[in-house]
SEVEX-388769 format. One line per 10 residues: their letters; for each residue x, y, z of C-alpha. Coordinates in Angstrom, 2 decimals. Each point is the difference from the previous one (the first is absolute). Example, Ala and Ser with C-alpha at 12.3 -4.5 7.8 and 13.67 -1.06 7.14 Angstrom:
<recs>
as = 12.30,-4.50,7.80; 1.37,3.44,-0.66 $
</recs>
This chain:
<recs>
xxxxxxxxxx = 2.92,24.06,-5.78; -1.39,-3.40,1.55; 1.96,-2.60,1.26; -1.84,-3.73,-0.04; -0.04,-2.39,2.69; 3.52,-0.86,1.01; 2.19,2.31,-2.11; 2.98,1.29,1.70; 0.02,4.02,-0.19; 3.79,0.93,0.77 $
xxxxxxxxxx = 0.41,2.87,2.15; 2.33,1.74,2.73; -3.21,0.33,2.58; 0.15,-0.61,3.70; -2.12,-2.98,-0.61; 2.00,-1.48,-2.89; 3.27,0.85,2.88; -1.20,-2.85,2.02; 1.22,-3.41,0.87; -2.15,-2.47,-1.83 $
xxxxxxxxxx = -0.43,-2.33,2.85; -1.43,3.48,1.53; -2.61,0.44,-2.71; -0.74,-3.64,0.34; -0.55,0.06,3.55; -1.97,3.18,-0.06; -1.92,-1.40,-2.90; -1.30,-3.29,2.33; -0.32,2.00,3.02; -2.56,2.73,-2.16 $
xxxxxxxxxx = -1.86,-3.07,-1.55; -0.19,-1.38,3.33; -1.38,3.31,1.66; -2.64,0.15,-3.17; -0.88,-3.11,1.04; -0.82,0.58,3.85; -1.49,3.80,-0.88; -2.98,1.22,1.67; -2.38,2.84,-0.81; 0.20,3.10,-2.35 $
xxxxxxxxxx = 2.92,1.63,2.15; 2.03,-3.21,-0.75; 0.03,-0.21,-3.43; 0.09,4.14,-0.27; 3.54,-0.45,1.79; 0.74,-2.45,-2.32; -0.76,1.61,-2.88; 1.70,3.01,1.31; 2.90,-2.02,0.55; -0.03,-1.72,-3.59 $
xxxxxxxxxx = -0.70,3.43,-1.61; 3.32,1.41,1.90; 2.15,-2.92,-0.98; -1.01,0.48,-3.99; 0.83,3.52,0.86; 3.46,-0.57,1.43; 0.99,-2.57,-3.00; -0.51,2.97,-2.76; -1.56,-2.22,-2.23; -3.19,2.04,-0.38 $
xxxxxxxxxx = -3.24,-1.26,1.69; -1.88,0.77,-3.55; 2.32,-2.78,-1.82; -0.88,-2.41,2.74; -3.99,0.26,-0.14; 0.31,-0.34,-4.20; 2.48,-2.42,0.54; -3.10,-2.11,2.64; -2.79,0.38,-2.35; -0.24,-3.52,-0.97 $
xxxxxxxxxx = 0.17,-0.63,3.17; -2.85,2.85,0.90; -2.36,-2.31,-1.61; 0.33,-2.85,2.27; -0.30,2.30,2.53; -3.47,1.28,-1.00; -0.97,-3.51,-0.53; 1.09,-0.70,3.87; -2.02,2.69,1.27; -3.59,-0.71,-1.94 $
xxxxxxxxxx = -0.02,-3.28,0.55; 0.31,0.35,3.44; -1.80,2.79,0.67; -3.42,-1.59,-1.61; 0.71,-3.63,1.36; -2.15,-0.60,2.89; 1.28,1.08,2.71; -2.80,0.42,2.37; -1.15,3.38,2.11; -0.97,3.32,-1.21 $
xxxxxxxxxx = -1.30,0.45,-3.39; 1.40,3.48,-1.40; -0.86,0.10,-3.42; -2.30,-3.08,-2.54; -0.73,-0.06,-3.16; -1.53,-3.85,-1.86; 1.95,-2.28,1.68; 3.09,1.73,0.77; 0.03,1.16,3.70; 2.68,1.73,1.69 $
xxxxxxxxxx = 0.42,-0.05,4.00; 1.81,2.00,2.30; 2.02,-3.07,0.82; 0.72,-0.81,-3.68; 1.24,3.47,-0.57; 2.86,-0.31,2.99; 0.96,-3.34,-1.50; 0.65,1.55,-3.11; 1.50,2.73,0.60; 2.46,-1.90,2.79 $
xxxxxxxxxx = 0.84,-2.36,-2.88; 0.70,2.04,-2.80; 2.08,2.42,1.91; 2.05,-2.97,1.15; 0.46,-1.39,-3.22; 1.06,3.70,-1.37; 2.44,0.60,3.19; 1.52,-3.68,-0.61; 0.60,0.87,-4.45; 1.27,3.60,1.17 $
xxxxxxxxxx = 2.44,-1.26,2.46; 1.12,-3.24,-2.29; 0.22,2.80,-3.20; 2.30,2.27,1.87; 2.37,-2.66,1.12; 0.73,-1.42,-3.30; -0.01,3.59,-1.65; 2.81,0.98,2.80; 2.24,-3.40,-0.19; 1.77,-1.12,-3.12 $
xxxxxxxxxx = -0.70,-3.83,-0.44; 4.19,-0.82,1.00; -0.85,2.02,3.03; -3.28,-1.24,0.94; 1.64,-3.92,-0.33; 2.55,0.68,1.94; -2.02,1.55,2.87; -2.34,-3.24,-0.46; 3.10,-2.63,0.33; 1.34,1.97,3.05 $
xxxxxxxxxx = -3.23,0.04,2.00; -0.07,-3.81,-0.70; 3.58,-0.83,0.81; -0.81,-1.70,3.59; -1.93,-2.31,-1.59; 3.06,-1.20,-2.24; 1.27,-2.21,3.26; -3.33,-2.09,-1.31; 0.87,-0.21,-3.68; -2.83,2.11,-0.97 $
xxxxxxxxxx = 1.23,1.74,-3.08; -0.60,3.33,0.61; 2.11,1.26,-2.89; -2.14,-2.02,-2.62; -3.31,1.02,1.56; 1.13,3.88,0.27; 0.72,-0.60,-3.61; -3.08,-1.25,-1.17; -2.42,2.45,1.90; 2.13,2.58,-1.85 $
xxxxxxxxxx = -0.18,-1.19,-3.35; -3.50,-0.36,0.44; -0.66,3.20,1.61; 2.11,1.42,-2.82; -2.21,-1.47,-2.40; -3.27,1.38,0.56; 0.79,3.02,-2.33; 1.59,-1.83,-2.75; -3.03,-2.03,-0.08; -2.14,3.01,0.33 $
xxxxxxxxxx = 1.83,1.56,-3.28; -0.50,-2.55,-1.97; -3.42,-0.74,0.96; -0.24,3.36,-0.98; 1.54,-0.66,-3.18; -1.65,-3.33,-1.28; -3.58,1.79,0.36; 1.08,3.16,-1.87; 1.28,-2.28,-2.71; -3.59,-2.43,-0.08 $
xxxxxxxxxx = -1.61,3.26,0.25; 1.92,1.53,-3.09; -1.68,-3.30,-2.00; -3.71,0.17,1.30; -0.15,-1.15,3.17; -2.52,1.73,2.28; 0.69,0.47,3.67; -2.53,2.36,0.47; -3.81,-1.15,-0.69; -2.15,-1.83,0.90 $
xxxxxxxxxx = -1.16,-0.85,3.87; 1.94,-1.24,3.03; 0.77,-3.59,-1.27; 0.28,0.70,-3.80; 3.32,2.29,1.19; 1.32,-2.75,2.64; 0.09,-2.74,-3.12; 1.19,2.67,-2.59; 3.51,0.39,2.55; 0.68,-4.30,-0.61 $
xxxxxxxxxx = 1.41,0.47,-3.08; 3.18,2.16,2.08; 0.55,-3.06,1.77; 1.77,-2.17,-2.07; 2.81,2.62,-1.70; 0.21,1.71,3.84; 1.45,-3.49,0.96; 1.28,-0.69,-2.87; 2.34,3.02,0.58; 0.66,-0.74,3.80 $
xxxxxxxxxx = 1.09,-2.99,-0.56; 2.62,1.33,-2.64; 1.14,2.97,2.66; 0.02,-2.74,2.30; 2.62,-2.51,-1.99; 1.91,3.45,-1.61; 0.54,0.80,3.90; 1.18,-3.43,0.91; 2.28,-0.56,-2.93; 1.39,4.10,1.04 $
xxxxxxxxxx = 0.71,-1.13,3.50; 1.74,-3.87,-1.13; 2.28,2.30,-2.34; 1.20,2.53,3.03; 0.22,-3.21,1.81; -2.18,0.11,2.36; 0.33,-2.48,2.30; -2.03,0.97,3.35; 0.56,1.45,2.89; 2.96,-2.06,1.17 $
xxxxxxxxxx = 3.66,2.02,0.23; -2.06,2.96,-1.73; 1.37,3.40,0.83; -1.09,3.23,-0.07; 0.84,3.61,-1.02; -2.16,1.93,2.21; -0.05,-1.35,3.97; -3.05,1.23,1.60; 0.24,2.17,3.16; -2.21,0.98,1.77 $
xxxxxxxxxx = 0.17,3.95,0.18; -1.23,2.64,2.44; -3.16,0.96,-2.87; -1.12,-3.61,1.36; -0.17,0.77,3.47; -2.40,3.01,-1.00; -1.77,-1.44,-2.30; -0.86,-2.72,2.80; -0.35,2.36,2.61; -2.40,1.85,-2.07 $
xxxxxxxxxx = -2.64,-3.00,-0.78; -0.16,-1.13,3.38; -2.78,2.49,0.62; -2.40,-1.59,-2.61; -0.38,-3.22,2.36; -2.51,2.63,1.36; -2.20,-0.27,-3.20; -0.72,-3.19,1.68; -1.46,0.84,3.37; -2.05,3.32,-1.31 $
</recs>
């Protein structure tokens, strides 16, 4: 079983235990130690580290990499055209006009296991936090910044929807090329370009449709009367629990991935 890009997986896993504003924090402070990574022992911890996380949320690390194959793609697309731009230094390996340096290969290699880290790590927190959760975690780590009107309810709202979205949108992309497929159409042949135009046709239903989920949400949340986040309450209160502390104790160790 696969789950795509920002489908919530409901479980009863250490990692599903914790405090969304502790995922969310943990989430920025891993993109921001991807970011500052040096060397092969860096991202090996990190790895490590995202391997042991996807471990601990008993999802199943075989769903996730089916569930990133789209995403794969981009990833191999990262990597070659890095590693044969010119980069300067050592030639390792030539062939026509393609030349590939020692320097090249680093680049590529730094980039596309930054880019993997950054889709594992995003992937994990949206398959361990239901969307009510995950908004609510969002508002409450904006909620200083209320005493300026900013509206951090709306905004948490929005980056949920959309992040909510991206499957939806992925299933029926998935669904409007079956159906064009079913009457001729041939996604398949033909070289590099012939393929790019043949996927313009999708365009038009695939926002056709989002712009119907988009007015069947809005006219959902007008009739539960949904007025913002002003005098909204809340079922659940978030607490911050003891799993929290560990959980933070335990990633301050990769800040090391940074110095080695």
């Amino acid at each position: 079983m696969s789950f795509p890009i920002g489908r919530y997986c409901p479980g009863d896993s250490p990692i599903h235990r914790l405090d969304p504003r502790s995922k969310l924090i943990l989430t920025i402070y891993a993109i921001a130690v991807v970011f500052s990574a040096r060397g092969a022992i860096g991202y090996g911890l990190l790895f490590a580290a995202a391997v042991g996380a996807i471990l601990l949320s008993r999802v199943g690390f075989r769903a996730i990499l089916r569930s990133l194959r789209p995403v794969m793609m981009i990833v191999g697309l990262t990597f070659a055209l890095n590693a044969f731009l010119p980069q300067g230094g050592e030639a390792i390996w030539s062939w026509r006009f393609l030349t590939l340096t020692r320097e090249g290969l680093t680049a590529a290699l730094t980039l596309s296991a930054r880019f993997a880290l950054l889709v594992l790590t995003t992937q994990l927190l949206t398959l361990t936090t239901s969307p009510i959760a995950l908004t609510d975690g969002m508002e409450r780590l904006m909620r200083p910044l209320a005493r300026l009107r900013f509206p951090a309810h709306e905004l948490a709202m929005m980056m949920s929807i959309a992040l909510r979205m991206i499957p939806t949108l992925m299933e029926e992309t998935d669904k409007i090329k079956k159906a064009q497929m079913a009457r001729g159409a041939d996604f398949g042949s033909g070289n590099l370009f012939r393929r790019a135009r043949a996927f313009i046709p999708l365009l038009v239903p695939l926002f056709v449709s989002a712009f119907r989920r988009a007015e069947e949400l809005a006219l959902a949340m007008e009739a539960r009367c949904y007025r913002g986040g002003e005098g909204r309450t809340r079922m659940k209160v978030l607490r911050f629990a003891r799993i929290d502390l560990y959980a933070a104790l335990c990633a301050l160790p990769l800040i090391a991935a940074a110095f080695v």
